[in-house]
C-alpha positions as CSV (number, residue, x, y, z in Angstrom):
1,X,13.3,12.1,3.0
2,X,10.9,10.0,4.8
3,X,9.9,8.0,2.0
4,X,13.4,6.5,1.5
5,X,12.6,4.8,5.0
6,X,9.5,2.4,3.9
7,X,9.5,-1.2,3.6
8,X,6.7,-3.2,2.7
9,X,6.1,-6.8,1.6
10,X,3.3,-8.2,0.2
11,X,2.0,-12.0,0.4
12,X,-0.5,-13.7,-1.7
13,X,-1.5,-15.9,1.4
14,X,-2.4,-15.2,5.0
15,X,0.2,-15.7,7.5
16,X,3.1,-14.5,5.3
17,X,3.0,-17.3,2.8
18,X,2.4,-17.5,-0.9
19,X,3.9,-15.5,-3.2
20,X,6.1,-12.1,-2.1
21,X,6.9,-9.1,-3.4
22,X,9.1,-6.4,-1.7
23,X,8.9,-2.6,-1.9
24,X,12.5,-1.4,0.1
25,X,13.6,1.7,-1.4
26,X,10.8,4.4,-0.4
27,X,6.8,5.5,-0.6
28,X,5.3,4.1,-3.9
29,X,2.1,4.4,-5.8
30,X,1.0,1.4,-7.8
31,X,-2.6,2.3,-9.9
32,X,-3.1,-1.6,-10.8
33,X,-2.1,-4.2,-9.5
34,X,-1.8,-6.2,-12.6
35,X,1.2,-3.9,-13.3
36,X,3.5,-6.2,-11.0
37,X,1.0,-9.6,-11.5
38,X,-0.4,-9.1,-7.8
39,X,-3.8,-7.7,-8.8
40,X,-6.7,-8.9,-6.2
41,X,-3.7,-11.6,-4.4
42,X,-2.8,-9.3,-1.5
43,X,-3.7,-11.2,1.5
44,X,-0.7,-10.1,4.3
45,X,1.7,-7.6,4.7
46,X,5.4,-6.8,6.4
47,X,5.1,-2.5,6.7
48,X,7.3,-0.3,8.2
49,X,9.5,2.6,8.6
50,X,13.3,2.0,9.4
51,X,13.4,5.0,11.1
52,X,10.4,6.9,12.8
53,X,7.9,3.6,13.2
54,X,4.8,5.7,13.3
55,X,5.5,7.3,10.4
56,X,3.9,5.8,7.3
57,X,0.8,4.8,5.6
58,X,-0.6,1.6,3.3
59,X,-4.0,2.8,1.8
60,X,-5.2,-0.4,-0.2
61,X,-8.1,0.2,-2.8
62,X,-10.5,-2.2,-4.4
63,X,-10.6,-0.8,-7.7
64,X,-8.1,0.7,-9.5
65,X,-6.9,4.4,-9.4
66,X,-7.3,4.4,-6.2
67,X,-11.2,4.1,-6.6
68,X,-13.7,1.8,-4.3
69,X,-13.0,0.8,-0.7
70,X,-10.3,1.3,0.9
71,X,-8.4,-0.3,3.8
72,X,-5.5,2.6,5.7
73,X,-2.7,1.3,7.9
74,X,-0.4,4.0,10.0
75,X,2.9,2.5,11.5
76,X,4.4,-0.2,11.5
77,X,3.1,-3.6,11.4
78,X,2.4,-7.1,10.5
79,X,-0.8,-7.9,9.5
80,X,-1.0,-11.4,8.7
81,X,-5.0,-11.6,7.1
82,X,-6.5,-8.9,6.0
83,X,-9.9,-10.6,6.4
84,X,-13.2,-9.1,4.0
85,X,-10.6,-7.3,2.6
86,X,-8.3,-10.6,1.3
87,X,-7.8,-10.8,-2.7
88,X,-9.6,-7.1,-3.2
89,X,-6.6,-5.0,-3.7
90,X,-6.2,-3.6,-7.3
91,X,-4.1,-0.2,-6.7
92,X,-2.4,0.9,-3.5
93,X,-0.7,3.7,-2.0
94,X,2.5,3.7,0.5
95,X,4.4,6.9,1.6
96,X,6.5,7.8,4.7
97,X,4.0,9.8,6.7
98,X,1.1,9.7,8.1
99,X,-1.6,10.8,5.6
100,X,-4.8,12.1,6.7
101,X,-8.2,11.4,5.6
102,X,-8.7,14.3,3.8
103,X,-5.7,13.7,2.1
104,X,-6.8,10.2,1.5
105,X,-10.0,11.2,0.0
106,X,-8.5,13.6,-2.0
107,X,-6.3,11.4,-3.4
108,X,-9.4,9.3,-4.3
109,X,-11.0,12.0,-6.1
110,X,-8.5,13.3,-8.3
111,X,-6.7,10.1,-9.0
112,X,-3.5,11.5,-8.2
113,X,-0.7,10.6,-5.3
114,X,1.1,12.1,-3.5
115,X,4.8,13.8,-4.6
116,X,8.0,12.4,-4.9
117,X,6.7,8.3,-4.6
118,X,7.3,6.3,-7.0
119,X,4.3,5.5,-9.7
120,X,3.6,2.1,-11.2
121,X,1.1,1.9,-14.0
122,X,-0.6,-0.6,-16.1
């Protein structure tokens, strides 16, 4: 499954520094960020798929639930600031595909991720 292919570190500074944590086993759906003590920190990111690179998606949220605005990364990358968007995170969303915006928004409106992803909760 795709989702066993995702990788993503978070940093509470720009440029990789500050604080980490590491997601490395697959797609994952945290609702508040204060579950893993990270809420409003996330300032950079490692993401990626070991296998296809294309093939995954970081939706970051600004409330929790996946409520407010929302930042959406496909493939693989390093962002190292995440500019306006720095120490707003409170939920997020990671899976190995590409979601859609209709899937994103659905998500948003029912509260509810996607299958087989791990769920964190406050």
């Amino acid at each position: 499954m795709a989702n066993r292919d995702v990788r993503l570190s978070i940093f509470e500074d720009n440029d990789f520094g500050g604080r980490r944590v590491q997601f490395r086993r697959g797609g994952v759906a945290i609702t508040n960020m204060q579950a893993i003590r990270f809420d409003q920190m996330l300032s950079s990111f490692h993401l990626r798929n070991t296998v296809s690179r294309n093939e995954v998606t970081l939706v970051l949220f600004s409330r929790d639930n996946f409520k407010g605005t929302f930042r959406v990364f496909r493939g693989t990358q390093n962002v190292a600031s995440l500019g306006d968007f720095n120490d707003k995170t409170e939920s997020l969303l990671l899976v190995g595909r590409n979601l859609s915006n209709s899937e994103i928004n659905r998500i948003r409106n029912t509260g509810t991720p996607p299958r087989d992803i791990v769920i964190i909760r406050q």
